[in-house]
N, C-alpha and C positions, 0 to 999 in steps of 0.2 A: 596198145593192146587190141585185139583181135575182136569182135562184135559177132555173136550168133544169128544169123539172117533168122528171117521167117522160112526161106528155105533149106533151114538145117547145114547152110552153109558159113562157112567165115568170110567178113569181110574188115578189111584196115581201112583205118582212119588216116588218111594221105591229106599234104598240103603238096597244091598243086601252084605254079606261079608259070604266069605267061607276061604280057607287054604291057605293061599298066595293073596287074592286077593277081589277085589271091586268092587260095578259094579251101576249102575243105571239101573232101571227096572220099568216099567210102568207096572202096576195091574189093572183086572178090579175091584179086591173087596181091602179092605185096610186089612192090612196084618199087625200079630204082631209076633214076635216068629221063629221058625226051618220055613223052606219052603223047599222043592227038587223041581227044576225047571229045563228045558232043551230047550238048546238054544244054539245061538249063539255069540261072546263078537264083539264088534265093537267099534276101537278108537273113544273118543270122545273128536272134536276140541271146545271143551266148552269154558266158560270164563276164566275156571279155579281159579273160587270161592272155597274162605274156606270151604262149604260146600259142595262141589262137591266130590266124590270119589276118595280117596286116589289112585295114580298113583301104578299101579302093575308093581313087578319089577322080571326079570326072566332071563336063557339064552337062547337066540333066538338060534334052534334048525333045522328050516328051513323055508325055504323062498320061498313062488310060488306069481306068477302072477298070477292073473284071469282075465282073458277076458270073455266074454260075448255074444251072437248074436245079433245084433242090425236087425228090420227090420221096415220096411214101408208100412202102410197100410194107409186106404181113412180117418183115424182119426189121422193119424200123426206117428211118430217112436215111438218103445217103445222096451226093451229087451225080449228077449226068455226065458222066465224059464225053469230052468231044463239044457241048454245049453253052462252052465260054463264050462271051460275046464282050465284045471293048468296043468301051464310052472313053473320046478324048477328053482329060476336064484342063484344068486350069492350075493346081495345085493338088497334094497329094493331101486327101481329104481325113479328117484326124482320125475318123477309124478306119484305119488301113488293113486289119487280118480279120478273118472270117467270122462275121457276125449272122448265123442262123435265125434270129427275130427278126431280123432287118430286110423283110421281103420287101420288095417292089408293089404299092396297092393294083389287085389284079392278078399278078403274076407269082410264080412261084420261083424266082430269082432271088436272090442272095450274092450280097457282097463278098467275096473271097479274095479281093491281092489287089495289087497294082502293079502294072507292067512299067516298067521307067524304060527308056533308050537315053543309054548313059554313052557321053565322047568322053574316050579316054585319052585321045587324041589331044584334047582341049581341056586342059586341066587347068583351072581357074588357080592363081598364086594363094600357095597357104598361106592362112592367118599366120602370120606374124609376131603381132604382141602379145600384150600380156594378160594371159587369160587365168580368171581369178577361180583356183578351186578350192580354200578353205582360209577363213578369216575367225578371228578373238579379238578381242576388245578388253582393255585395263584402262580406266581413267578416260583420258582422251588420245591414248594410244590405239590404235586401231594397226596390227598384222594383217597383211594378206599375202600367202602365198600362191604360187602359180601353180597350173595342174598336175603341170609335171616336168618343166624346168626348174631347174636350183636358182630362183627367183624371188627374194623376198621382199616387201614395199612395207613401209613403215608411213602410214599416217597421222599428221597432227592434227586434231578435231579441233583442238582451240584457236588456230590461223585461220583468217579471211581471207582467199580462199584455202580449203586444208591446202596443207603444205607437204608432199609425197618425196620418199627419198627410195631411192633404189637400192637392194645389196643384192649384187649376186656373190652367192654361197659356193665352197668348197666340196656340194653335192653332186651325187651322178644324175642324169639327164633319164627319168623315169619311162619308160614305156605310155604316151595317153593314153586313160580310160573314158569311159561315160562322165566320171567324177572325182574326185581328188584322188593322189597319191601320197601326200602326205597333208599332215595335219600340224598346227598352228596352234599354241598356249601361251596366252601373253599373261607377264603377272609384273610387278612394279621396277622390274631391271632389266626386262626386255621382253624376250620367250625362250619356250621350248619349241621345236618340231621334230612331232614322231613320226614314225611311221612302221609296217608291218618287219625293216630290216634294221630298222640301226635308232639314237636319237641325240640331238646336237642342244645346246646348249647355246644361245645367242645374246649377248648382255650390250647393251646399249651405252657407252656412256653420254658427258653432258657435250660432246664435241659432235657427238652425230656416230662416232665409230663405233662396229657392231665389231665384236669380241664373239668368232665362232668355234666352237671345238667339239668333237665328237663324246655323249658320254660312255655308251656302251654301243655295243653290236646286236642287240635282238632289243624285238620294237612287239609291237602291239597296237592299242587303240588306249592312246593318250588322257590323264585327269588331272590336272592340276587342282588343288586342296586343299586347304591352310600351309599356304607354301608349298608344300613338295608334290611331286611328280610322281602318278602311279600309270602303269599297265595295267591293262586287264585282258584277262584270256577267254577262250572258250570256257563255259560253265557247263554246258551239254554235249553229248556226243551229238555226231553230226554224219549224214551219208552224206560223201562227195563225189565226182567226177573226176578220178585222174588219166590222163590221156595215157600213161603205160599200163596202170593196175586195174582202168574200168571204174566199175562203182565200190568205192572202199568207205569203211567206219574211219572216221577219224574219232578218236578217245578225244575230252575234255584234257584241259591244260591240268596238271596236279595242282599249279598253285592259280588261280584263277584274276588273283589281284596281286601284286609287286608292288613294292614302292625303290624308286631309286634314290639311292644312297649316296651320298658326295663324292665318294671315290670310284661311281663309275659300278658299284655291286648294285642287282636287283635282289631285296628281300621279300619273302612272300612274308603277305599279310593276314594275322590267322585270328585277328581280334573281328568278334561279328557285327560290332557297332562300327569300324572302322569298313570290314566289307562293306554293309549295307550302304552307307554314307558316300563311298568313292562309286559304288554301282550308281545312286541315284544319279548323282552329278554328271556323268556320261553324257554328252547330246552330240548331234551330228556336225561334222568338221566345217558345214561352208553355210554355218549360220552361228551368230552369236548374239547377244542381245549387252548392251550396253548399261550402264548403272545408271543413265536416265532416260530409261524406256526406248531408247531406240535399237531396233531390230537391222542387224548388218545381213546380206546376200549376198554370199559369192556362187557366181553361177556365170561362169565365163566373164561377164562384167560383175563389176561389183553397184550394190544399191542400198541404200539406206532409208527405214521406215518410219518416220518419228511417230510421236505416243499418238497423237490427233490422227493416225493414217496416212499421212502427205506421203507419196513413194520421191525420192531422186536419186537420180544416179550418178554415181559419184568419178569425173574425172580421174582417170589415171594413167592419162597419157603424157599431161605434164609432169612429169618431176626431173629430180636430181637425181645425181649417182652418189653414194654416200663410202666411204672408205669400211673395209674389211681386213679383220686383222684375225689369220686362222691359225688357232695355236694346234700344233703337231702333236700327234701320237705318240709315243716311239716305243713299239712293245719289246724292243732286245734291251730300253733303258729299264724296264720296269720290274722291280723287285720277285712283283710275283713269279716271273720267268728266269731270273737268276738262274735255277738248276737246268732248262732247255737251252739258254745260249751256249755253253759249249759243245753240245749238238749239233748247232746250226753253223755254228763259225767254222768260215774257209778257211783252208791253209792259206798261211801268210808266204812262207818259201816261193821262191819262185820256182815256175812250173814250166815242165816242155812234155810238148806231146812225144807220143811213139806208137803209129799204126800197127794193126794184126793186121797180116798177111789174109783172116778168113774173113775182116767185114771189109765195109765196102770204104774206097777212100771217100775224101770228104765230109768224114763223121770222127769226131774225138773219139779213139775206142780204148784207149789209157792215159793214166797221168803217172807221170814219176816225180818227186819232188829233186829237183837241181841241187844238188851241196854248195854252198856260197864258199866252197872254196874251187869249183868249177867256173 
């Protein structure tokens, strides 16, 4: 959707891609096709939506400061254009955007950016393994799945040293964010992982083999709770950013907490002691805390914090591969669609085509069904 300039003009929101690299670019005309353009690229702390430009990846080559003139006049402060001055340093220093307090003693300079000279030429080999974005803990079960490969490791805490088993899952391969993309609930037969599309069901038994199966198709942010498994939705309206509608209200969910039901139904949940109860329990997906004090981290690696403080990180490049057994869907088997399968069901007859004369060949443009006594 279209953006109001300050000059009373419109401009679109364009993703541009060249040899290595991505970029978001506002236009004032809409753009289809090659473009050559000349500019400058600037990190963007976005949401980090699916549709946002793919992260460019490169070897940092060097690294300056920028600082900037800061002055004061009868309308207030503002920077000096033209007035940038770059310092080589060493490391891109942890406050990197525009800190106004932070003069120079003496000078009226201020820290504003970091200039990077990124080779995209030289692209260092992506990480590879397995990068841990949200972990639970039951007994001395310890989950942890990956950010956002269909990756899940199963830890034994009572083995010297723990003992990791591998499953990869019958999951799609997520878009990576800043932080998890799905989320991890272990309880005493294995887990659950939810996520904002879909949630699977993963039972463990005593041979090592994980039992995966989809329960429904809409997801949320996961509670496991005397047994059973709830969602929870929006409770407040919310202003969002959608890249066709601009700034729009998103409404609150009507039902705000769900619990899932054995057959795969979500019920909303309308008792207030049971709301309050599943709200409190909510905590963030790549921390979990264990039944005898120790605090699990999943944050790319995984780390463990026992009750006296001791931090260690917990190996997870040794393990095994452990056997997955994925039980199928099959929604034309399933009662409740009884009345849509003959709907959907092909003819059985055998079939031959026969072109029209007015489309074009190489397109089915009819079917006639053949009499099985042709």
């Amino acid at each position: 959707m279209p953006a109001e300039h300050s000059d009373r003009g419109l401009h679109w929101l364009l993703e541009v891609t060249g040899d290595g690299w991505s970029a978001a670019w506002w236009s004032d005309r809409p753009v289809t096709g090659p473009v050559e353009l000349r500019g400058r690229f600037f990190v963007d702390h976005g949401s980090g939506a699916s549709d946002d430009p793919a992260p460019a990846r490169g070897r940092v080559r060097r690294v300056r400061l920028v600082e900037q003139q800061r002055v004061r006049t009868a309308t207030g402060e503002h920077l000096v254009e033209g007035s940038e001055r770059l310092t080589d340093i060493e490391a891109t220093p942890h406050r990197f955007w525009s800190n106004w307090d932070d003069r120079t003693e003496g000078e009226d300079f201020v820290r504003t950016g970091v200039l990077i000279d990124l080779d995209l030429d030289d692209v260092p080999a992506p990480r590879s393994g397995f990068v841990a974005g949200a972990v639970s803990v039951h007994g001395a079960d310890v989950w942890v799945i990956d950010r956002s490969n269909p990756v899940l490791l199963h830890l034994d805490t009572e083995s010297n040293p723990h003992r990791v088993v591998e499953y990869l899952l019958p999951l799609t391969i997520e878009p990576p964010t800043g932080e998890w993309t799905r989320a991890v609930h272990a309880d005493g037969g294995g887990c659950w992982i939810t996520s904002r599309h879909d949630v699977f069901r993963c039972d463990r038994s005593g041979s090592g083999t994980l039992t995966v199966q989809r329960m429904c198709t809409d997801g949320g942010r996961g509670v496991v709770a005397e047994g059973r498994l709830y969602l929870l939705g929006s409770t407040r309206p919310m202003l969002c950013t959608d890249r066709r509608h601009g700034m729009v209200r998103v409404d609150p969910d009507p039902h705000p907490v769900r619990m899932l039901e054995h057959d795969g139904r979500l019920t909303p949940v309308k008792d207030r002691l049971t709301l309050a109860r599943v709200t409190a329990w909510a905590c963030l997906a790549d921390r979990a805390r264990g039944g005898d004090g120790t605090e699990w981290a999943a944050a790319g690696s995984l780390a463990a914090q026992s009750p006296d403080g001791t931090v260690r990180s917990i190996d997870l490049d040794t393990r095994t591969r452990g056997d997955v057994y994925w039980v199928h869907s099959d929604p034309l088997a399933d009662p409740a669609n009884a009345g849509l399968v003959p709907v959907l069901s092909l003819p059985t007859a055998p079939v031959e085509t026969a072109c029209c004369p007015t489309r074009p060949l190489g397109r089915i443009a009819c079917l006639r069904p053949v009499p099985s006594s042709e």
